[in-house]
PAZAPA-4460 file (N, C-alpha, C; in steps of 0.05 Angstrom, whole numbers, plus 32768, in hexadecimal, padded with zeros to 4 digits):
% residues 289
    n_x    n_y    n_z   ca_x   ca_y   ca_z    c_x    c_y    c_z   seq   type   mol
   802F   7FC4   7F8B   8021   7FD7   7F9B   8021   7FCF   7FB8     1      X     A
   801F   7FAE   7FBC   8022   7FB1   7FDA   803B   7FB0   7FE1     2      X     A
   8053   7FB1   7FDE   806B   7FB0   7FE0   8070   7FCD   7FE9     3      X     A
   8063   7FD7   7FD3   8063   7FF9   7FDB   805F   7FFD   7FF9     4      X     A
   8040   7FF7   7FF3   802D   7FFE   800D   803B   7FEE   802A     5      X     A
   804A   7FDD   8026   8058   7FD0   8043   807C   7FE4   8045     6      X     A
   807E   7FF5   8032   8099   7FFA   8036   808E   801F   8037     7      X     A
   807A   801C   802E   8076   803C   8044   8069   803E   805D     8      X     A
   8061   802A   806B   8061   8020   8083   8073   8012   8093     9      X     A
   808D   8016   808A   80A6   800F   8095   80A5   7FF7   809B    10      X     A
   809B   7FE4   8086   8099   7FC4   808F   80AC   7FB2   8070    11      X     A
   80B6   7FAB   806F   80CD   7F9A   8067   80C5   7F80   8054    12      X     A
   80B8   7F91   803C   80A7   7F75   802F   80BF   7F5D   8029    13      X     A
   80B0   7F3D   8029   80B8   7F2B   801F   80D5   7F30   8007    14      X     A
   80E4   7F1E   8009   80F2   7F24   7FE7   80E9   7F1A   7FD1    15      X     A
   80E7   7F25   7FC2   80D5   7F14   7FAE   80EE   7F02   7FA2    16      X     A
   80E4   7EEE   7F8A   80E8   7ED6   7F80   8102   7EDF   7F74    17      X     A
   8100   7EEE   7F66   811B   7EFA   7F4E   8135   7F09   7F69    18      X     A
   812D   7F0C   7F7B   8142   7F1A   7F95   8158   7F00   7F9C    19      X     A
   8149   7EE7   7F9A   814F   7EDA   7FA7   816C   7EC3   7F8F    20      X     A
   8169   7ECA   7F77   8180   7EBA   7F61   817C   7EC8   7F49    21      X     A
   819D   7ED6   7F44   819E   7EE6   7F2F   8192   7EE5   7F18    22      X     A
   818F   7EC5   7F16   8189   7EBC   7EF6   8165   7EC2   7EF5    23      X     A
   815A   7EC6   7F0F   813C   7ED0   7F0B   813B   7EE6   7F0E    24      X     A
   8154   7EF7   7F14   814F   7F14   7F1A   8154   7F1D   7EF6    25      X     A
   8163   7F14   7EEE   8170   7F19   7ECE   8151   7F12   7EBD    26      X     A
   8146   7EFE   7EC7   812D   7EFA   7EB6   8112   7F0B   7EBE    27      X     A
   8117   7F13   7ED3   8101   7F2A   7EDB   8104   7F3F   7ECF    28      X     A
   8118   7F48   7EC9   8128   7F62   7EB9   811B   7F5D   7EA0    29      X     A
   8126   7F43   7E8F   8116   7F48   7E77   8103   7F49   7E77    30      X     A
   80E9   7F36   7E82   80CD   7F38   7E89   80C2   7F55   7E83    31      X     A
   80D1   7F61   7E99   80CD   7F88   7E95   80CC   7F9A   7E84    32      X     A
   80E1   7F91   7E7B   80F3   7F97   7E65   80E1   7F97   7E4B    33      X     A
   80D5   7F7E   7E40   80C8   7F7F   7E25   80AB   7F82   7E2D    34      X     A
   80AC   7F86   7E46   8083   7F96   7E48   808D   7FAF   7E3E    35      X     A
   809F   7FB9   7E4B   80A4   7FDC   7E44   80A9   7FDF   7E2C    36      X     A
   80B9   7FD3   7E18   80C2   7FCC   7E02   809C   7FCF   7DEC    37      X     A
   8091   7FC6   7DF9   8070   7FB8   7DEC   805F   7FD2   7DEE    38      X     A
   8069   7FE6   7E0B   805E   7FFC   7E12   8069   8012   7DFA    39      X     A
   807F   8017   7DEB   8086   802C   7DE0   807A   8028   7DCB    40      X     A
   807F   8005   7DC5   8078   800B   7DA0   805A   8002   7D9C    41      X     A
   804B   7FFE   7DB3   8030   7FF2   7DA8   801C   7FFC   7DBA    42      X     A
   8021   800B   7DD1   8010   801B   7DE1   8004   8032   7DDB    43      X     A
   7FF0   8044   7DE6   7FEB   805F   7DDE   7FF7   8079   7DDB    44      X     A
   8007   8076   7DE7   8019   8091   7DEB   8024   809B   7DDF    45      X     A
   8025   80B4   7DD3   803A   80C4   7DC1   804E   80CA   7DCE    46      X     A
   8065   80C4   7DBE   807D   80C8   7DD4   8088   80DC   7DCA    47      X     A
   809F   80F6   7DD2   80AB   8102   7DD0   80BE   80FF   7DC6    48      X     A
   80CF   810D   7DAE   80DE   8108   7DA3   80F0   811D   7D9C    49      X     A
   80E6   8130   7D89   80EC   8146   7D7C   80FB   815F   7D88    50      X     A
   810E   8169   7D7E   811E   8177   7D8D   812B   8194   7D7D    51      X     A
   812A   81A2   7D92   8123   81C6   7D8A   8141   81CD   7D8D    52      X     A
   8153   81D6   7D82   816D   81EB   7D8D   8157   8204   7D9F    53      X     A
   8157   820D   7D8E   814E   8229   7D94   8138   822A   7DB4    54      X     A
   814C   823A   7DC8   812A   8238   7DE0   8114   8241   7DD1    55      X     A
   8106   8236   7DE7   80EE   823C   7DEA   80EB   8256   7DF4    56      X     A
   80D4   826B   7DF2   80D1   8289   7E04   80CD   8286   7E1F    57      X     A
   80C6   8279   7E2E   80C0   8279   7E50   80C3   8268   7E5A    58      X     A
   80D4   826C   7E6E   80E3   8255   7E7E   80C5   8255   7E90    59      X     A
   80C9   823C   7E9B   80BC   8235   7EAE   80CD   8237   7EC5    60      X     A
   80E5   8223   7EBC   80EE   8215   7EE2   8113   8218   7ED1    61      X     A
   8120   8225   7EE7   813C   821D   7EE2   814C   8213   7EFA    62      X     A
   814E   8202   7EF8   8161   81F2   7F0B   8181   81E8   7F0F    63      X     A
   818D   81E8   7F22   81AA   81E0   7F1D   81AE   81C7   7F33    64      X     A
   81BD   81B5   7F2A   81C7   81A9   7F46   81ED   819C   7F49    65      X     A
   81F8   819D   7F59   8218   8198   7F61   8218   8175   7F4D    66      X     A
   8227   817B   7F48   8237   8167   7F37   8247   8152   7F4C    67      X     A
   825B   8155   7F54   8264   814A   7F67   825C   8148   7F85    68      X     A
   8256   8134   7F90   825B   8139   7FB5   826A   8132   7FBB    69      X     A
   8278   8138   7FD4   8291   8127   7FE5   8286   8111   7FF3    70      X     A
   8285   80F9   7FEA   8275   80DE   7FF9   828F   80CB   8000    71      X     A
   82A2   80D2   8005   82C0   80D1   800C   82D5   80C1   7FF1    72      X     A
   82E9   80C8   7FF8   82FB   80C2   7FDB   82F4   80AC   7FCC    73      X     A
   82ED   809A   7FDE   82F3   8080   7FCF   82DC   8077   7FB7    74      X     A
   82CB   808C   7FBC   82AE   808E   7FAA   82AE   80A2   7F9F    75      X     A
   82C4   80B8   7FA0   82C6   80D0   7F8B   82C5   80C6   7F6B    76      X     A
   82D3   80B0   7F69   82DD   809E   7F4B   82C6   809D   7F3D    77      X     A
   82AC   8099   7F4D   8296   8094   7F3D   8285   80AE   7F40    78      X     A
   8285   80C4   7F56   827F   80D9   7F42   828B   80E5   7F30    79      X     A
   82A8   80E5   7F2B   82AB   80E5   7F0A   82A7   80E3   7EF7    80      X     A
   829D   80C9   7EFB   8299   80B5   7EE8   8278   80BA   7ED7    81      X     A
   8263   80C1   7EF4   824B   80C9   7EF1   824B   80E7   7EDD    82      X     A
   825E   80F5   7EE0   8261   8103   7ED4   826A   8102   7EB0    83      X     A
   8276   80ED   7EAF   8278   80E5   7E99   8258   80D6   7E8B    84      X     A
   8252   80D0   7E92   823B   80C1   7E96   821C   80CE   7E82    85      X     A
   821E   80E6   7E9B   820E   80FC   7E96   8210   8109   7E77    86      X     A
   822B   8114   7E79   822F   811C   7E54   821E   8108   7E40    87      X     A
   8229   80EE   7E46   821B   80E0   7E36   81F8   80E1   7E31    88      X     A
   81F7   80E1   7E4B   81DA   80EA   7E47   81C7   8101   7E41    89      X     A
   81D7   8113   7E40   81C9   812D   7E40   81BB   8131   7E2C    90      X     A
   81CF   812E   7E14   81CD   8131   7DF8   81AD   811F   7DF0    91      X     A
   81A9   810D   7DF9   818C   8103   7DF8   8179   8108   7E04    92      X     A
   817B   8114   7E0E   8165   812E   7E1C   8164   8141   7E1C    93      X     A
   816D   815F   7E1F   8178   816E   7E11   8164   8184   7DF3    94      X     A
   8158   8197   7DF8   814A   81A1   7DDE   8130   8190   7DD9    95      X     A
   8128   817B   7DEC   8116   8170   7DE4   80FC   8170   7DE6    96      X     A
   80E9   8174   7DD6   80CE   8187   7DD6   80B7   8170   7DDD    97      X     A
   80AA   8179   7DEF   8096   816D   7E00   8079   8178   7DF4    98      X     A
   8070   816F   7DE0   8055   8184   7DC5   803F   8176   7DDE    99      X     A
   8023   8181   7DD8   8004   817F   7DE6   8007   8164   7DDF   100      X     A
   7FFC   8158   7DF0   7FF8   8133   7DF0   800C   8124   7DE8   101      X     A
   8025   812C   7DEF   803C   8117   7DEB   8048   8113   7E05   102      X     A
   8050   80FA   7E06   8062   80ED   7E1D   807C   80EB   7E22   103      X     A
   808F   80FB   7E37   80A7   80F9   7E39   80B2   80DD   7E45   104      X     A
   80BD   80CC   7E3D   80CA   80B1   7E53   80EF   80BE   7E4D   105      X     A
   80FD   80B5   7E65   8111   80BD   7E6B   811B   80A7   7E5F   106      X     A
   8117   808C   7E67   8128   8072   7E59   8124   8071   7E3C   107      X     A
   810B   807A   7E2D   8108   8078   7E17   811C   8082   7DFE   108      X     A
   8126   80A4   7E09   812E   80B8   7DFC   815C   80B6   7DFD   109      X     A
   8157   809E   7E1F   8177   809E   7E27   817C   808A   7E1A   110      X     A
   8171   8074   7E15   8178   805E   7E16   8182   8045   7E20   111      X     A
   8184   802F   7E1F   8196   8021   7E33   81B7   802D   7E3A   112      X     A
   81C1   8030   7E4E   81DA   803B   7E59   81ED   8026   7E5C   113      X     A
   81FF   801E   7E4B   8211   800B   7E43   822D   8014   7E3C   114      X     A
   823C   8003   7E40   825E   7FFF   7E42   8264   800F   7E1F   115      X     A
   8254   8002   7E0F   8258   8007   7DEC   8247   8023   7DE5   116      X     A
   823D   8034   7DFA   8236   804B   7DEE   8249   805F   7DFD   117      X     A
   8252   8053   7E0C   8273   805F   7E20   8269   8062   7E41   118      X     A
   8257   805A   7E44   8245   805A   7E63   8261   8053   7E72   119      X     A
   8264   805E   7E8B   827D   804A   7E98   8269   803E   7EB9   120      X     A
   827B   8033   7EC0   826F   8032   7EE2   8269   804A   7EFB   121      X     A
   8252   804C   7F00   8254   8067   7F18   8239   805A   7F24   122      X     A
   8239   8069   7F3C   8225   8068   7F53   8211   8063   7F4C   123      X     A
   8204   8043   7F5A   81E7   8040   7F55   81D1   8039   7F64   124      X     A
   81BF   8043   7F70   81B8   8032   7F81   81A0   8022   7F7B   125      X     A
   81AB   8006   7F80   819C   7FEB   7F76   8195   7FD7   7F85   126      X     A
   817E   7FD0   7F86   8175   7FB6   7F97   8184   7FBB   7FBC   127      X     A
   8175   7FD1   7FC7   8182   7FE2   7FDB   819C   7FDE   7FE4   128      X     A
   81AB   7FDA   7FCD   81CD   7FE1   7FCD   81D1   7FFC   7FBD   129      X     A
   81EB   8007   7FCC   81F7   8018   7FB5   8215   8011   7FA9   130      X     A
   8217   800A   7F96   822E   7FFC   7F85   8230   8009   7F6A   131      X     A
   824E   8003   7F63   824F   8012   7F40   823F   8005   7F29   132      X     A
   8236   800E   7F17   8224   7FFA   7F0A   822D   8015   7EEE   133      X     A
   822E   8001   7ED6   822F   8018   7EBE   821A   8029   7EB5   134      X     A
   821F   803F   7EAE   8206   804A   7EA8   81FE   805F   7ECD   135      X     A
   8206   805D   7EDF   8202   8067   7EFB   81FF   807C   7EFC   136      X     A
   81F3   808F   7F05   81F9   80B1   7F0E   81E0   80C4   7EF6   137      X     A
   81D5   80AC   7EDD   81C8   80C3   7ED1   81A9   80C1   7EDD   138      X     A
   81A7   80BC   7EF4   818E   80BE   7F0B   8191   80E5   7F0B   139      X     A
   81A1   80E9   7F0B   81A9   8102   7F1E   819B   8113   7F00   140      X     A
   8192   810D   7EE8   8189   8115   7ED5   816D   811A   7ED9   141      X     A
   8165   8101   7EE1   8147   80F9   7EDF   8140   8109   7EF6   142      X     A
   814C   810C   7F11   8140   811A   7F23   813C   813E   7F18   143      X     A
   8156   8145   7F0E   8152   8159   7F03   813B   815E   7EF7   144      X     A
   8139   814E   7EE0   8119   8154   7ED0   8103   8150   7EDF   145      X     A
   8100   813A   7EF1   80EE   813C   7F04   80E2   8157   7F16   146      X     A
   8101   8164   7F18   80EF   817E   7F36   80E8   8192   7F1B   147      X     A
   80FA   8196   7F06   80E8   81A7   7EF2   80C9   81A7   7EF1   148      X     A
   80C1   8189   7EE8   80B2   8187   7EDE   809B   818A   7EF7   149      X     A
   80A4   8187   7F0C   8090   818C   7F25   8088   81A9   7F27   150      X     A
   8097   81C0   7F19   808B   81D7   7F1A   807A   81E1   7F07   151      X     A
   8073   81CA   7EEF   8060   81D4   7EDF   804B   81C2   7ED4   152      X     A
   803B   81CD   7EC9   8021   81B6   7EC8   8022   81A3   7EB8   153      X     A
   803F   8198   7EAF   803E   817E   7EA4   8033   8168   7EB4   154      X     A
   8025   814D   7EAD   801E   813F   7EBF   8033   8120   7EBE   155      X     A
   803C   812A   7ED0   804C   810A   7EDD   8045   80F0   7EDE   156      X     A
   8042   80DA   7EC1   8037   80C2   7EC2   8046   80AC   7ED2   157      X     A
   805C   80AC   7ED6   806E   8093   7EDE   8082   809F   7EE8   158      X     A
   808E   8096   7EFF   809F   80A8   7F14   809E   808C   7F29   159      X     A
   80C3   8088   7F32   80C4   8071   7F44   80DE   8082   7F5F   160      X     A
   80D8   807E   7F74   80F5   808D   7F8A   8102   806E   7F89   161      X     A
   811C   807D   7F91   8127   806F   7F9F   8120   8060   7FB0   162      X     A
   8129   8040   7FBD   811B   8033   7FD1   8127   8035   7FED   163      X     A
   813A   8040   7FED   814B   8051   800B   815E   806E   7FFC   164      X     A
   8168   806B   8017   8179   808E   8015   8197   8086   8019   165      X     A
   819C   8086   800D   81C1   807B   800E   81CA   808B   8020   166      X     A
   81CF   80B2   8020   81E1   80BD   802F   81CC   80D2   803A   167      X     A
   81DF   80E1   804D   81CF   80FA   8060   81CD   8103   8055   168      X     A
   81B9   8120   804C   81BE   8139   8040   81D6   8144   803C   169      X     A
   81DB   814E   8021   81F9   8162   8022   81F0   8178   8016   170      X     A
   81ED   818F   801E   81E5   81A7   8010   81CC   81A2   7FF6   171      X     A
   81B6   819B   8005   819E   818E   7FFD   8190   81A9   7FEF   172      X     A
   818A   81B1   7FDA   8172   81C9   7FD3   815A   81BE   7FD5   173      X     A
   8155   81A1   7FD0   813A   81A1   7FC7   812E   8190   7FDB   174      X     A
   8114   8183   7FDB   8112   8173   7FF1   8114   8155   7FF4   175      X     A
   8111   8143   7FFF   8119   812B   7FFF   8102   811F   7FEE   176      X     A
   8107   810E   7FE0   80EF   80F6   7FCD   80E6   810C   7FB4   177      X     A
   80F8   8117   7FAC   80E9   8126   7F96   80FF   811B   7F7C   178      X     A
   810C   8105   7F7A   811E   80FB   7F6A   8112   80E8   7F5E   179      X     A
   811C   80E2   7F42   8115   80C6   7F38   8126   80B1   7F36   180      X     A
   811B   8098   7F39   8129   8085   7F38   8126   807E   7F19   181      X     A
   8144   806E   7F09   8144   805F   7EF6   8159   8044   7EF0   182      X     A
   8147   8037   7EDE   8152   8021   7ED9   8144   8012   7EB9   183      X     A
   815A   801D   7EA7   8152   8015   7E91   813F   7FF2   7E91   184      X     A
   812D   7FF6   7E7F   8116   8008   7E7D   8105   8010   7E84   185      X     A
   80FB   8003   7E96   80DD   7FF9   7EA2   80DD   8013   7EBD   186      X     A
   80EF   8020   7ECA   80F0   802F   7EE4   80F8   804A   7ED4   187      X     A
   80E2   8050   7EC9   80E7   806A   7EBE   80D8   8084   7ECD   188      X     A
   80E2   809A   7EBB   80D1   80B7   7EB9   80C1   80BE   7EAB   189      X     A
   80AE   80B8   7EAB   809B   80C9   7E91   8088   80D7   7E9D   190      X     A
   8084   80F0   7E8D   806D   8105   7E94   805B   810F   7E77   191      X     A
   8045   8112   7E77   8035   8117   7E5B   8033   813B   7E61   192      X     A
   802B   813B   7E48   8024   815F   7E4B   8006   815A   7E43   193      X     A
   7FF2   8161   7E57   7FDE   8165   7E4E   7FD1   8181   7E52   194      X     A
   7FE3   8196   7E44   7FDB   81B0   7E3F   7FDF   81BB   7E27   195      X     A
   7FD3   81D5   7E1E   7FD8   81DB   7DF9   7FF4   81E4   7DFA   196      X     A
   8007   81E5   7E09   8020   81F6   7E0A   8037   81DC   7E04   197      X     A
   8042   81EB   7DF1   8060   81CD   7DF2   8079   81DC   7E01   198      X     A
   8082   81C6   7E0C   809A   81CF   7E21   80AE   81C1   7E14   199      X     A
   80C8   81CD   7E1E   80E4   81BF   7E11   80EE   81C0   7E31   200      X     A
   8105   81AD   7E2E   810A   81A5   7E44   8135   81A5   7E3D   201      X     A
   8138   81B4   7E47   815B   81C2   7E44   816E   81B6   7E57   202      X     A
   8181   81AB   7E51   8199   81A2   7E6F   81B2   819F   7E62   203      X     A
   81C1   81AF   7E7D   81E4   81B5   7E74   81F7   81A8   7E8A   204      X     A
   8208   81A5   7E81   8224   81AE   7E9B   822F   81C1   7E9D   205      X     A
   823A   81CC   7EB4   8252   81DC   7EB8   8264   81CE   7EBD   206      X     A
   827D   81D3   7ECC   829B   81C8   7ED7   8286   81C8   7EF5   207      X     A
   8276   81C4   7EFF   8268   81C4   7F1B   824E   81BD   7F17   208      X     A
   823F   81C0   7F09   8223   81B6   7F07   820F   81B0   7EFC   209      X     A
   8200   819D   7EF9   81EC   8195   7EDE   81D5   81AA   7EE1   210      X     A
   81D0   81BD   7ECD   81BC   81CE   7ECA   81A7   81C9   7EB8   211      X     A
   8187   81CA   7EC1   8173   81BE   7EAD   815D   81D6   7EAC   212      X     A
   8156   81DE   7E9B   813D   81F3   7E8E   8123   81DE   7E7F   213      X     A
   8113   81F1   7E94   80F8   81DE   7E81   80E6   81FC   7E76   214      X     A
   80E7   81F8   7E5B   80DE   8219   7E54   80C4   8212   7E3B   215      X     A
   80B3   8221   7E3D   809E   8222   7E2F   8098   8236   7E1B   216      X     A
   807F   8237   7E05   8083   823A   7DEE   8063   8256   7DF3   217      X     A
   8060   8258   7E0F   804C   826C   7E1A   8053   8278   7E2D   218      X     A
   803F   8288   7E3E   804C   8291   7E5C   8031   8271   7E61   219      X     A
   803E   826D   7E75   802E   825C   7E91   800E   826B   7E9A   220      X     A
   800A   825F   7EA5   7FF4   8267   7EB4   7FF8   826B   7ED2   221      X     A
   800C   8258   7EE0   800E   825C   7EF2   802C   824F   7F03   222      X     A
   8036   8259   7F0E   8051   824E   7F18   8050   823C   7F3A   223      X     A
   8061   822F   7F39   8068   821D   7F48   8074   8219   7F62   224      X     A
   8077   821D   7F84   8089   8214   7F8E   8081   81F3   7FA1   225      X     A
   8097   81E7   7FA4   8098   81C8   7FA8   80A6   81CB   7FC1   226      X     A
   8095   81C6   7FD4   80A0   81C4   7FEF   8099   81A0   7FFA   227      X     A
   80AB   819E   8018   80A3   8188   8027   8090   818E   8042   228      X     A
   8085   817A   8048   8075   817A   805D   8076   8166   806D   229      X     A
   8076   8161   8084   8084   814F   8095   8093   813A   8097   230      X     A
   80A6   814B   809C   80C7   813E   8094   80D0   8130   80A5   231      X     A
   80D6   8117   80B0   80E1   8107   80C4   80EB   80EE   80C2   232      X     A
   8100   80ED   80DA   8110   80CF   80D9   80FC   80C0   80EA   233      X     A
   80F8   80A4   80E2   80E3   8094   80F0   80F7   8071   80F6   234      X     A
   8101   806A   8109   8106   804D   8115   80EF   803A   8118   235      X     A
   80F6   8026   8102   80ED   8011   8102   80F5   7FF9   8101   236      X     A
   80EF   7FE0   8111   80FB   7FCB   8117   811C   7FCA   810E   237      X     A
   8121   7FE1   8118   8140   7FE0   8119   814E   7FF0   80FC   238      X     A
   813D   7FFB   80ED   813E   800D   80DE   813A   8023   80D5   239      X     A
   814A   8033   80CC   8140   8057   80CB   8129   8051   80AE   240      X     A
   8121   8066   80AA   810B   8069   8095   810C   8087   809B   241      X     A
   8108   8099   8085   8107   80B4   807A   80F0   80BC   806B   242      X     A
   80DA   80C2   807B   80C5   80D6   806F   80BA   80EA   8069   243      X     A
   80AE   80F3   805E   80A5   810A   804D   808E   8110   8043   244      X     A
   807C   8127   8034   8068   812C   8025   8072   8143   8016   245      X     A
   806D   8147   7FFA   8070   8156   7FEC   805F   8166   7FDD   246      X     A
   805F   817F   7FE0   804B   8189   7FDE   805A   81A3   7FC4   247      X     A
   803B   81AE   7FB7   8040   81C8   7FA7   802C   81DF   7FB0   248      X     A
   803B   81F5   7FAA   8023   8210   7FAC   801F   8213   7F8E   249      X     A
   8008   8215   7F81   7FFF   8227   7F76   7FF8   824A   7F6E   250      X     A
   800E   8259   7F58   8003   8270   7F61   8000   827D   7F43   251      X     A
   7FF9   8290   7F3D   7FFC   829F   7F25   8012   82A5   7F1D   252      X     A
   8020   829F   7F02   8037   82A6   7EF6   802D   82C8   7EF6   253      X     A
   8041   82D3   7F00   8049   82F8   7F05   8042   82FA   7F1E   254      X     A
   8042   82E9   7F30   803A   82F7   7F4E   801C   82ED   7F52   255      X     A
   8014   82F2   7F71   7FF9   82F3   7F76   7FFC   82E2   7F91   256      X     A
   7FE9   82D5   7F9E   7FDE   82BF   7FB1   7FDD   82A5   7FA2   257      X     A
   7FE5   829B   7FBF   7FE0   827F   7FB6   7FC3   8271   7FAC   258      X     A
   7FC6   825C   7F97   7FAC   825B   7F90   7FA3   823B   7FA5   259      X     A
   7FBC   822D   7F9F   7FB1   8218   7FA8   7FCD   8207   7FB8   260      X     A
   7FC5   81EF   7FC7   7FDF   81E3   7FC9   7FD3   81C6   7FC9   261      X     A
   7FEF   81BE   7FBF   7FE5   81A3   7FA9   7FF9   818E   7FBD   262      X     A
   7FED   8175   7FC1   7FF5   8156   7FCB   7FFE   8149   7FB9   263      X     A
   8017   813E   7FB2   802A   813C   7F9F   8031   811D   7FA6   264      X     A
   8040   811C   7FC3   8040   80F2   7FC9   8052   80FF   7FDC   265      X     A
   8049   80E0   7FE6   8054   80E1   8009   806F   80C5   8007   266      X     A
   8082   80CD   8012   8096   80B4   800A   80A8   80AB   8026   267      X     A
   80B0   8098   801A   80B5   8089   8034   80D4   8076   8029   268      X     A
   80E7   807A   8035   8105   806F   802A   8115   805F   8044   269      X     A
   811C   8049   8047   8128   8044   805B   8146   8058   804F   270      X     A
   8152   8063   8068   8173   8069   8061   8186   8057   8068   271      X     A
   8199   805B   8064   81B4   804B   806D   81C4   8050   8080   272      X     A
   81BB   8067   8079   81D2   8073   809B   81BA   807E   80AF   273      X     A
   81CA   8081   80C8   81BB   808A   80D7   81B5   80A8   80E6   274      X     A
   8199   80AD   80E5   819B   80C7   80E2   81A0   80D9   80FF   275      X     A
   81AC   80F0   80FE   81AF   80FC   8112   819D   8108   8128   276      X     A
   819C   8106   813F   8185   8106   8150   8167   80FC   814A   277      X     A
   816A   80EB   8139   814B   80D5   812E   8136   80E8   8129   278      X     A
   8126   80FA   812C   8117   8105   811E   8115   8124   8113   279      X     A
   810F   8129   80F6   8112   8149   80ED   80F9   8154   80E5   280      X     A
   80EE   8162   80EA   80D2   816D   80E7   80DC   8187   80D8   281      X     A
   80EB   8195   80D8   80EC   81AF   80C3   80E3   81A6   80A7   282      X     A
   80DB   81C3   809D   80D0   81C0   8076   80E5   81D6   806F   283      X     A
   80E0   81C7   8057   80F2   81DD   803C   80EA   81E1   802E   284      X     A
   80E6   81F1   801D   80DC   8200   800E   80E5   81FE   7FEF   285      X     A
   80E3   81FF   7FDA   80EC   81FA   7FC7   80F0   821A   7FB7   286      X     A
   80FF   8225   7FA8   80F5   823B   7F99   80E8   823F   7F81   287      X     A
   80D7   824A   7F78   80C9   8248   7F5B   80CF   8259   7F48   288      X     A
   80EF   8259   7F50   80F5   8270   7F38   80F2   826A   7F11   289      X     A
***
């Protein structure tokens, strides 16, 4: 928590003990590793499991996002590859029903992402590097389910960003910090449903784009849009940092006024590159189709 609290204040915490020799970073991992391990099979939570062909009657949120970017040739190899990646993962998420008081975890349902389930190497960004790492690119999954699930009243228990911004915007829809970070196990997604409605949660490819449906087994009560609120590049001791607040409207599913608007998290990412004319104050808007 204070690590947090000094790196959304653009201050550069200490490295901790395991940063500093692989063989403590490898043992921090497991450390993590069998708390989370202790969390599935001996904790309170009902976890999600069960899985529907058939939709559900009412979509909530349908979303698409580009499969490939151009981040120049020599890193095209690994969005390929992420793409390969992804198939693998789909199929474990996918039709999978979210019932009243059960818990979705993203690492739980994917599994570890390994060489022997056909995982290959693609884009990762780790220990504020970005390097190929096996298993790479099915982030771009979790963010997906993430902006879904921001348009409907599931509640979001565990949710981690990224700790910088690798590249500039490229034909951006959504807004910045609304992605999840993962890292089998412990840096997961999970969100509980604590409403009487069970949701299924749907995701495809095209030849161009990973598409995800989060559809329910009622109409809603009320629909969703997810906007940003002050958006800017900030220099500190010689470093960019990229902030934000994210915010939702509240309104009646069929139309109407807004009911409410909801404070969601404020985030803070050093980037890598440097940004163009140092500060951006425009908002975007999200759609709640």
């Amino acid at each position: 928590m204070i690590r947090a609290l000094l790196q959304s204040l653009g201050i550069r915490p200490p490295a901790r003990l395991s940063e500093l020799h692989p063989a403590l970073y490898q043992a921090a991992v497991w450390k993590n590793r069998a708390r989370r391990y202790a969390d599935w099979y001996l904790g309170p939570a009902r976890w999600c499991s069960v899985r529907q062909e058939l939709p559900l009657p009412f979509r909530v949120k349908r979303h698409a996002s580009r499969l490939l970017k151009q981040l120049g040739e020599s890193e095209m190899w690994l969005q390929h590859n992420k793409v390969k990646n992804l198939a693998i993962a789909i199929p474990a998420l996918t039709d999978v029903l979210i019932r009243p008081g059960e818990t979705f975890s993203f690492c739980q349902l994917v599994g570890r992402p390994t060489r022997a389930r056909g995982y290959v190497e693609s884009m990762e960004l780790s220990r504020g590097k970005v390097r190929p790492g096996v298993g790479g690119g099915i982030c771009q999954l979790a963010n997906m389910i993430h902006w879904l699930v921001l348009h409907s009243p599931l509640t979001v228990v565990e949710r981690s960003n990224h700790s910088f911004d690798p590249f500039p915007d490229q034909n951006r829809s959504i807004p910045f910090g609304t992605g999840a970070a993962i890292f089998y196990n412990y840096v997961d997604l999970q969100f509980r449903n604590d409403t009487p409605a069970t949701f299924q949660l749907r995701l495809w490819m095209t030849d161009v784009d990973l598409w995800g449906d989060l559809r329910a087994d009622r109409q809603p009560e009320h629909v969703y849009s997810v906007f940003e609120k002050n958006h800017r590049f900030e220099r500190h001791e010689g470093a960019w940092y990229r902030r934000n607040e994210i915010w939702r409207k509240v309104m009646p599913w069929g139309g109407g006024p807004c009911l409410a608007e909801e404070f969601l998290k404020a985030n803070s990412a050093r980037t890598l590159y440097e940004p163009h004319g140092g500060r951006v104050t425009e908002q975007r808007e999200g759609r709640a189709d």
